[in-house]
C-alpha positions as MATLAB code, in Angstrom:
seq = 'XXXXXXXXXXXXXXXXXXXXXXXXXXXXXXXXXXXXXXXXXXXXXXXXXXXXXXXXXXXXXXXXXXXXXXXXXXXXXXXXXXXXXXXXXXXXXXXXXXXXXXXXXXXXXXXXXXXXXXXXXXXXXXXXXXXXXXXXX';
ca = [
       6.742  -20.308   57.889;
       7.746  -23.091   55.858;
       6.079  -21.764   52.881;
       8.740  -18.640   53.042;
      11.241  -21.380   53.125;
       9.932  -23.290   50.373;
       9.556  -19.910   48.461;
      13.237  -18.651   49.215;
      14.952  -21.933   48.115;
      12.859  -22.050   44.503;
      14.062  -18.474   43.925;
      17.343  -19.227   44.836;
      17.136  -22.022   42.198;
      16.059  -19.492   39.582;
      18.681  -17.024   40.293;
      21.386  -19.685   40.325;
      19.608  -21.035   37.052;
      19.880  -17.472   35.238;
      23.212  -17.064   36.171;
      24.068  -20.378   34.349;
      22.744  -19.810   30.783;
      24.377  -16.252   31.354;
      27.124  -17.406   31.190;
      27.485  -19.925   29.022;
      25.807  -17.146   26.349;
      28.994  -15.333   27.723;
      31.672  -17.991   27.173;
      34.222  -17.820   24.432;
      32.694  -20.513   22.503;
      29.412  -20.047   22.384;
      30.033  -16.321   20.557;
      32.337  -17.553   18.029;
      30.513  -19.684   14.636;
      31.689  -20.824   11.804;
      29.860  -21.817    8.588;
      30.621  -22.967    4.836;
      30.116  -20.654    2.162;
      30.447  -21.674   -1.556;
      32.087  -24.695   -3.249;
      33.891  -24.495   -7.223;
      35.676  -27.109   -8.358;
      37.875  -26.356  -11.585;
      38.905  -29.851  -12.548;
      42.089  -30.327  -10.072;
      41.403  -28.206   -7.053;
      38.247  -27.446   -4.404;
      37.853  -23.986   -3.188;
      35.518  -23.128   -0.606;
      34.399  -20.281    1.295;
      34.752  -20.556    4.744;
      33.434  -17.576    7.535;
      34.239  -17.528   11.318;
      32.976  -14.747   13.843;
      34.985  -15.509   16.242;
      38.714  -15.412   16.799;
      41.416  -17.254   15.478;
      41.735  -20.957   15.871;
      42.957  -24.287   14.667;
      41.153  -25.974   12.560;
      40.829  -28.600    9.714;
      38.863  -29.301    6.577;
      37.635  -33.005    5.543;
      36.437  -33.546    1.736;
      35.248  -36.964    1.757;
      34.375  -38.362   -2.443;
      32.090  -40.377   -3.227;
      31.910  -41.487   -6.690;
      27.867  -42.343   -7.979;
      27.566  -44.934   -9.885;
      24.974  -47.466  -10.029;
      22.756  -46.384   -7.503;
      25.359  -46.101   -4.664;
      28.256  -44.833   -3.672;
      32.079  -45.330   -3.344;
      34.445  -43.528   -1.477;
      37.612  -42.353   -4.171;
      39.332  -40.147   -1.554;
      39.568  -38.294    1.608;
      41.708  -35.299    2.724;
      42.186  -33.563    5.371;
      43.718  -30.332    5.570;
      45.141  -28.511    8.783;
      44.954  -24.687    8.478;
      44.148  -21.487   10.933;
      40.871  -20.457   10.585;
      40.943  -16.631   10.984;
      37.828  -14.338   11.895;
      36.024  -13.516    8.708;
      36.123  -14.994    5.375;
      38.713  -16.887    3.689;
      38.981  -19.312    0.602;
      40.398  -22.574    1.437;
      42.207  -24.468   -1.872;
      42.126  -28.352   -1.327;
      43.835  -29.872   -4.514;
      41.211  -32.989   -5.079;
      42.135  -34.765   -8.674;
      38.943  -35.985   -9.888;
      38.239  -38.310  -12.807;
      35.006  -38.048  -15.242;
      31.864  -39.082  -13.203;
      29.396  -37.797  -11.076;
      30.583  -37.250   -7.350;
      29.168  -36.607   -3.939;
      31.229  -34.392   -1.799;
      30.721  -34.727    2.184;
      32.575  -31.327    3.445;
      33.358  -30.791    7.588;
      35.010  -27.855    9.120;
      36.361  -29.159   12.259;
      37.317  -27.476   15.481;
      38.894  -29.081   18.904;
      37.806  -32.563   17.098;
      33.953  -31.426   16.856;
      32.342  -30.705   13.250;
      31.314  -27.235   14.078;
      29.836  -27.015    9.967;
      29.164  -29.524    6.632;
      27.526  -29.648    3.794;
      27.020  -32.055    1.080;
      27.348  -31.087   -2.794;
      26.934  -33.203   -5.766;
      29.238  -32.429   -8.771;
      29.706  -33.954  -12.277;
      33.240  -33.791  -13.521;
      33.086  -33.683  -17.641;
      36.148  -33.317  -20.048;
      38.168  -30.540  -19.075;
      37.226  -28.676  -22.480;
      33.392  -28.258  -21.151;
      34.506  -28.103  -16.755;
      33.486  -29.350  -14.391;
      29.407  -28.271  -13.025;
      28.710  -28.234   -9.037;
      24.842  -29.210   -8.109;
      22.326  -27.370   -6.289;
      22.615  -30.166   -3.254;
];
């Protein structure tokens, strides 16, 4: 008899376990995800691609510089930029002055104060006659 018991309460857990991770595969946030697409810099202004399959929501965008120099690096500027970020793909412009050098860019798509994507890219900003390249990194 108290095997049955034993038996019922362990299925019971299972059930109630299932039921969990059901729904939180259900719940608004887990369905929705958002990623960073491609980065071009043309000597004043970032654009990158950003793509959400989810629904609307507010969100921000942090490019943190780094300049490279000497085997380390320096932080030259940080922005932040408040937008709605809409369900497919759109190009976000973040003006970003840059003077010759080599750069690291840190980039963060944030959502309810979490950084939902990032990537880093290196770029070398030359004289605006030859523009500006952005590295594989």
């Amino acid at each position: 008899m108290e095997r049955n018991l034993s038996f019922m309460s362990t299925g019971r857990s299972v059930i109630l376990l299932l039921l969990l991770l059901a729904f939180l595969a259900l719940s608004p946030g887990c369905l929705s995800a958002a990623s960073i697409g491609s980065v071009a810099y043309d000597g004043e202004n970032l654009r990158v691609q950003v793509t959400n399959t989810g629904g609307p929501e507010d969100a921000a965008f942090q490019v943190s510089a780094y300049r490279v120099q000497d085997f380390r690096q320096v932080e030259v500027t940080r922005e932040i930029l408040p937008f709605m970020l809409e369900q497919g793909s759109s190009t976000l412009t973040i003006p970003l002055p840059l003077e010759e050098g080599t750069y690291r860019l840190y980039l963060y798509l944030i959502i309810d104060n979490a950084r939902r994507a990032s990537v880093i890219r290196d770029i070398t900003v030359e004289s605006h006659d030859a523009g500006p390249r952005i590295g594989a990194g």
